[in-house]
C-alpha positions as CSV (number, residue, x, y, z in Angstrom):
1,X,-23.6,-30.5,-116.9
2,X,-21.6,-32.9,-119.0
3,X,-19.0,-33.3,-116.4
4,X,-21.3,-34.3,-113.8
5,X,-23.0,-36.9,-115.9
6,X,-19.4,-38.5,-116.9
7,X,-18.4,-38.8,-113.4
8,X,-21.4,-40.6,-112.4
9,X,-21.6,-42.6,-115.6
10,X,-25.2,-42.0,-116.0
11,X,-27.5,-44.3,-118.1
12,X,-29.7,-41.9,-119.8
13,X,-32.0,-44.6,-119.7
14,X,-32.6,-45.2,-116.5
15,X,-32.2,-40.8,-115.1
16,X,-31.6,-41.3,-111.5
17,X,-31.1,-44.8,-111.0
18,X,-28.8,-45.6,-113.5
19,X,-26.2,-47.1,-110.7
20,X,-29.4,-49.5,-109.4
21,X,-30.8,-50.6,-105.8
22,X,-28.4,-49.4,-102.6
23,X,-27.4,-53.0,-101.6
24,X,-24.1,-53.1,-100.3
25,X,-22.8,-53.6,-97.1
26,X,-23.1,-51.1,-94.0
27,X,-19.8,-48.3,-94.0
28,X,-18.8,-47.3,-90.7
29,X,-21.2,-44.9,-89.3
30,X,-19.4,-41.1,-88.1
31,X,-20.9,-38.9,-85.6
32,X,-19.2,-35.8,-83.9
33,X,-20.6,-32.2,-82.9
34,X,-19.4,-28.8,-84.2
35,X,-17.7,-26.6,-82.2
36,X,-18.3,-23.1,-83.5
37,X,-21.8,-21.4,-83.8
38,X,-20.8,-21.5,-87.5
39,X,-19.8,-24.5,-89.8
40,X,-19.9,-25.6,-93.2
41,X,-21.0,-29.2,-94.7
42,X,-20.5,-30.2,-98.0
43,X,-21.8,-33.4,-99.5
44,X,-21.2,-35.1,-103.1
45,X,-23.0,-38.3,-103.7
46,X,-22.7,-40.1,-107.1
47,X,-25.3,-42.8,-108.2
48,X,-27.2,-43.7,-105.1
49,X,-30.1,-42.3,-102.9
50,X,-29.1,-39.5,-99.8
51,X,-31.2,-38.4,-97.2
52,X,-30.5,-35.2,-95.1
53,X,-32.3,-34.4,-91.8
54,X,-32.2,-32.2,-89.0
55,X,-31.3,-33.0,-85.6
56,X,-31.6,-31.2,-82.4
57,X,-28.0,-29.7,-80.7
58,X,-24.6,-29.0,-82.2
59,X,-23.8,-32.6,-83.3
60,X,-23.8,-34.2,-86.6
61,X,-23.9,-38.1,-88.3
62,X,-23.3,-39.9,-91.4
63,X,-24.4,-43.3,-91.4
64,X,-25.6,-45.9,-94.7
65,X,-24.4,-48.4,-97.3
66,X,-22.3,-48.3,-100.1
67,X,-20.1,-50.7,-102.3
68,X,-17.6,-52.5,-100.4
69,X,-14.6,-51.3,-102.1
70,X,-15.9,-47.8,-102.4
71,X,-17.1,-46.2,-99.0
72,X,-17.2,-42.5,-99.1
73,X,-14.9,-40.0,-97.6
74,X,-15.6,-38.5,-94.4
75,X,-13.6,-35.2,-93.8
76,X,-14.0,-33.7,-90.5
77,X,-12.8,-30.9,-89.0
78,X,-14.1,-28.5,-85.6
79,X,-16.2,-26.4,-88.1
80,X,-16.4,-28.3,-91.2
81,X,-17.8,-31.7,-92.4
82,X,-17.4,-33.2,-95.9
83,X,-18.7,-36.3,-97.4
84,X,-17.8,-37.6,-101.1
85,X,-18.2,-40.4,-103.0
86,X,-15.0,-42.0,-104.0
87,X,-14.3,-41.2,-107.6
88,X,-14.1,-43.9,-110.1
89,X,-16.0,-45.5,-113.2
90,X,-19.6,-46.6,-112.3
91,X,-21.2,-49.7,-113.5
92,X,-23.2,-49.3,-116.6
93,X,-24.9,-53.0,-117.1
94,X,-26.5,-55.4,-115.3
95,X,-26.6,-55.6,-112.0
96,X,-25.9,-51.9,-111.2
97,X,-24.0,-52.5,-107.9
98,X,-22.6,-49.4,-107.5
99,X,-25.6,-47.0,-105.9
100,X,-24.6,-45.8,-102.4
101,X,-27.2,-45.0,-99.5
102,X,-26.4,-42.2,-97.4
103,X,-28.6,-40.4,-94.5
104,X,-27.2,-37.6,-92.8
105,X,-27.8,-36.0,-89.5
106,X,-27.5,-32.2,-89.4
107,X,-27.9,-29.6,-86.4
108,X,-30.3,-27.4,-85.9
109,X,-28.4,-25.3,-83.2
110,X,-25.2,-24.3,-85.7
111,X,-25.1,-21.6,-88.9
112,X,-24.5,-23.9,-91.7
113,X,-23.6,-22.9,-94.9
114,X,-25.0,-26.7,-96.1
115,X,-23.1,-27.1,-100.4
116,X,-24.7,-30.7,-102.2
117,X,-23.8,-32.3,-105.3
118,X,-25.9,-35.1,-106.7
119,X,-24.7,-37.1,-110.0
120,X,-27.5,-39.7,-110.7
121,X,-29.6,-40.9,-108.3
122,X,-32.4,-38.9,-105.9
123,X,-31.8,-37.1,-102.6
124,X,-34.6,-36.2,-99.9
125,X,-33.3,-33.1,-97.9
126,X,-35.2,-32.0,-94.8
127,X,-33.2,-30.1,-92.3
128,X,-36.1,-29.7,-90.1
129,X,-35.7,-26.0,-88.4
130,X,-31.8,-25.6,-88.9
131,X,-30.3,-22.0,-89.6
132,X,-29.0,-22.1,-93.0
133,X,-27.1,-19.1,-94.1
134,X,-26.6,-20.3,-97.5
135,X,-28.0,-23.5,-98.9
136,X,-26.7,-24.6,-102.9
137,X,-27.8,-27.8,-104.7
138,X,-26.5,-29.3,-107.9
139,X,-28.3,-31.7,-109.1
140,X,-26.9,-34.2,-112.1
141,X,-29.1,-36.6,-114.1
142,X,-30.7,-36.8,-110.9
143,X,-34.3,-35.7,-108.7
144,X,-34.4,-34.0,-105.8
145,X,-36.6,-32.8,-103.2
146,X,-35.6,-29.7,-101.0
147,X,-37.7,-29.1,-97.8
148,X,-36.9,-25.8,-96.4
149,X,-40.4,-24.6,-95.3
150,X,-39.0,-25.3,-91.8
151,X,-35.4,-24.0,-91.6
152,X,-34.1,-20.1,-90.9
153,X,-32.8,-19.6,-94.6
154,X,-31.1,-16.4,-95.8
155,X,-29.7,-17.2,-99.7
156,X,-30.7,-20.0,-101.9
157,X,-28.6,-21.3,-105.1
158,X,-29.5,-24.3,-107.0
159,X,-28.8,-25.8,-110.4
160,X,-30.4,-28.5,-112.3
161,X,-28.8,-30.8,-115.7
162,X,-30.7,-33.3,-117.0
163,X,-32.8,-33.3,-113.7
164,X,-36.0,-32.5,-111.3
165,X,-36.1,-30.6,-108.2
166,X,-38.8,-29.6,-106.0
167,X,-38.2,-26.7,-103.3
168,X,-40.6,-25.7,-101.0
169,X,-39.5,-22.3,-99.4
170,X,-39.8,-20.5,-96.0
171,X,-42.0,-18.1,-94.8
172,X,-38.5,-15.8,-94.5
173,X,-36.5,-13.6,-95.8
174,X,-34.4,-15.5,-99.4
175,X,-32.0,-14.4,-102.1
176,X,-30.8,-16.4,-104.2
177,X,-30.7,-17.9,-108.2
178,X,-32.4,-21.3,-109.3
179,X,-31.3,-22.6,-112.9
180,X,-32.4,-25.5,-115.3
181,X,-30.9,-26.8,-118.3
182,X,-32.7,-29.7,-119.6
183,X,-35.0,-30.6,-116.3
184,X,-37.7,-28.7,-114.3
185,X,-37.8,-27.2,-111.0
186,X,-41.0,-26.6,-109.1
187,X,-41.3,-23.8,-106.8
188,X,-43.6,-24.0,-103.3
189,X,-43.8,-20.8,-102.0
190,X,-46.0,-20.2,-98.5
191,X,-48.8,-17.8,-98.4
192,X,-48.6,-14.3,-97.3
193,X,-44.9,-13.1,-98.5
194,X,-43.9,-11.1,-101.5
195,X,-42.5,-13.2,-104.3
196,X,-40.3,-11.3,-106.5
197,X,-38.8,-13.3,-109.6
198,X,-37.0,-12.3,-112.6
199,X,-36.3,-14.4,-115.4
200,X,-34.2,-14.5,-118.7
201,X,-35.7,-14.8,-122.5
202,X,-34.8,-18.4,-123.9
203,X,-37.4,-20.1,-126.7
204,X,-36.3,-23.6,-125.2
205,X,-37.7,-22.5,-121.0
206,X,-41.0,-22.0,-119.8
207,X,-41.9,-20.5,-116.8
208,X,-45.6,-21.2,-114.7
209,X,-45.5,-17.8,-113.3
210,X,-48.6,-16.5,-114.8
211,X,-50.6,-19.6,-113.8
212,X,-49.6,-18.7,-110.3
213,X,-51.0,-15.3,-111.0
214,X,-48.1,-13.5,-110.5
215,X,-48.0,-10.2,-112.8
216,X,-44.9,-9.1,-115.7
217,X,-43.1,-6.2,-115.9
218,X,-40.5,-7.0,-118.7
219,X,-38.5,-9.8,-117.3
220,X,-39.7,-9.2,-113.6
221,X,-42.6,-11.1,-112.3
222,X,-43.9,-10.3,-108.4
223,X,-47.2,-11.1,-107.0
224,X,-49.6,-8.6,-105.0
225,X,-48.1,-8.7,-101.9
226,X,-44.9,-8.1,-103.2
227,X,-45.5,-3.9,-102.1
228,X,-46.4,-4.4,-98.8
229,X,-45.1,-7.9,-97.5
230,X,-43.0,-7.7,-94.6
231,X,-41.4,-10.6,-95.9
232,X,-40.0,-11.4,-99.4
233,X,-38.7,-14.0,-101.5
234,X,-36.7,-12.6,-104.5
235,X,-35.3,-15.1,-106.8
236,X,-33.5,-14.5,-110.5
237,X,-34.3,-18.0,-112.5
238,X,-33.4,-19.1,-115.4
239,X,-34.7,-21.5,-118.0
240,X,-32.8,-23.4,-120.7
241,X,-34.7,-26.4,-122.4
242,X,-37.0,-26.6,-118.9
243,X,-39.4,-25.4,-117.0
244,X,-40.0,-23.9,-113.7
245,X,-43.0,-23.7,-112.3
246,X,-44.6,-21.6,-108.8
247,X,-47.1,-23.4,-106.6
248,X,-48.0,-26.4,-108.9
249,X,-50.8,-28.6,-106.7
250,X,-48.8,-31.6,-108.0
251,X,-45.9,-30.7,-106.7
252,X,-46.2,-28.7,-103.8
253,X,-48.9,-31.4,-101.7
């Protein structure tokens, strides 16, 4: 957690935007199309705002703005896409000119195992109906939104420092792990499916699994279609100085 909120330089202060508005110029905008039925795209943005969304075929883009003397990597390969922020110290006074601005274009017709990093700043991800085999989010001093309701997703990961996340889950199939540490995640699960969630014992994490009425069994919490759903959603989650909650109106509108 501490390493990610030196890189971006955060400004506890100002969580999320401690880099300021996206203002700079236009980088030069990359498009290309996968050639497998499988790739993998990693992104890592620091201090600015990124937006992921799904697009019909095999083909992918990277478009937005960022400092002029700091555009971000593109890595490309016939399988594989990577995007990074340039590394380097991050402005921590007046004007904060360093935010970057990135929207990505992902397929819908390709296997992706989709890895994001977020130090400081908020990311919108929406990947429409893409098949996701594994999906993991770190998020850094940062907020996120993750909206997977639509996509084919087998295994979920995500971590949260000093941070917010909302996830709103598919009516599929999903293993995976979500952990906090200082932040809150908020859980939207779809109607119908077995939820299955266990949790570890830490006097600093709450979780809203009883207000969602979910039942416990020691450290296991399932609802009452767990038994009988045709589909589940199993999750291990952990708490440390935050909350998770399931199905919270105000987050999951």
């Amino acid at each position: 957690m501490l390493g990610g909120l030196f890189v971006s330089g955060v400004d506890v202060g100002r969580i999320g935007g401690a880099c300021g508005r996206p203002e700079g110029p236009p980088f030069p905008s990359r498009s290309g199309t996968f050639a497998g039925s499988r790739a993998t795209v990693e992104l890592e943005l620091s201090c600015g705002e990124l937006v992921v969304e799904g697009l019909p075929g095999s083909g992918w883009t990277v478009s937005g703005t960022a400092p002029a003397d700091r555009p971000p990597a593109v890595e490309v390969g016939p399988e594989r896409l990577a995007v990074r922020s340039e590394p380097g110290p991050r402005t921590l006074v007046w004007p904060f000119d360093d935010a970057e601005a990135w929207r990505v274009g992902l397929p819908t017709d390709v296997a992706l195992d989709l890895s994001i990093t977020l130090n400081a700043g908020s990311a919108s991800v929406d990947p429409g109906a893409a098949a996701l085999e594994t999906a993991s989010l770190t998020v850094n001093a940062g907020s996120a939104t993750l909206d997977l309701d639509a996509a084919h997703l087998r295994s979920l990961s995500a971590t949260v420092n000093a941070g917010s996340l909302v996830v709103r889950l598919p009516a599929a199939d999903v293993r995976g792990s979500l952990t906090v540490n200082a932040g809150s995640i908020a859980i939207c699960a779809p109607d119908g499916v077995g939820l299955r969630f266990t949790t570890t014992d830490n006097p600093l994490g709450s979780y809203g699994f009883a207000e969602a009425g979910l039942t416990r069994s020691g450290n296991v919490w399932t609802n009452a279609a767990h038994a009988t759903a045709t589909i589940r959603i199993e999750l291990a989650t952990t708490a440390n100085a935050g909350s998770i909650s399931l199905n919270r109106e105000a987050s999951c509108r």
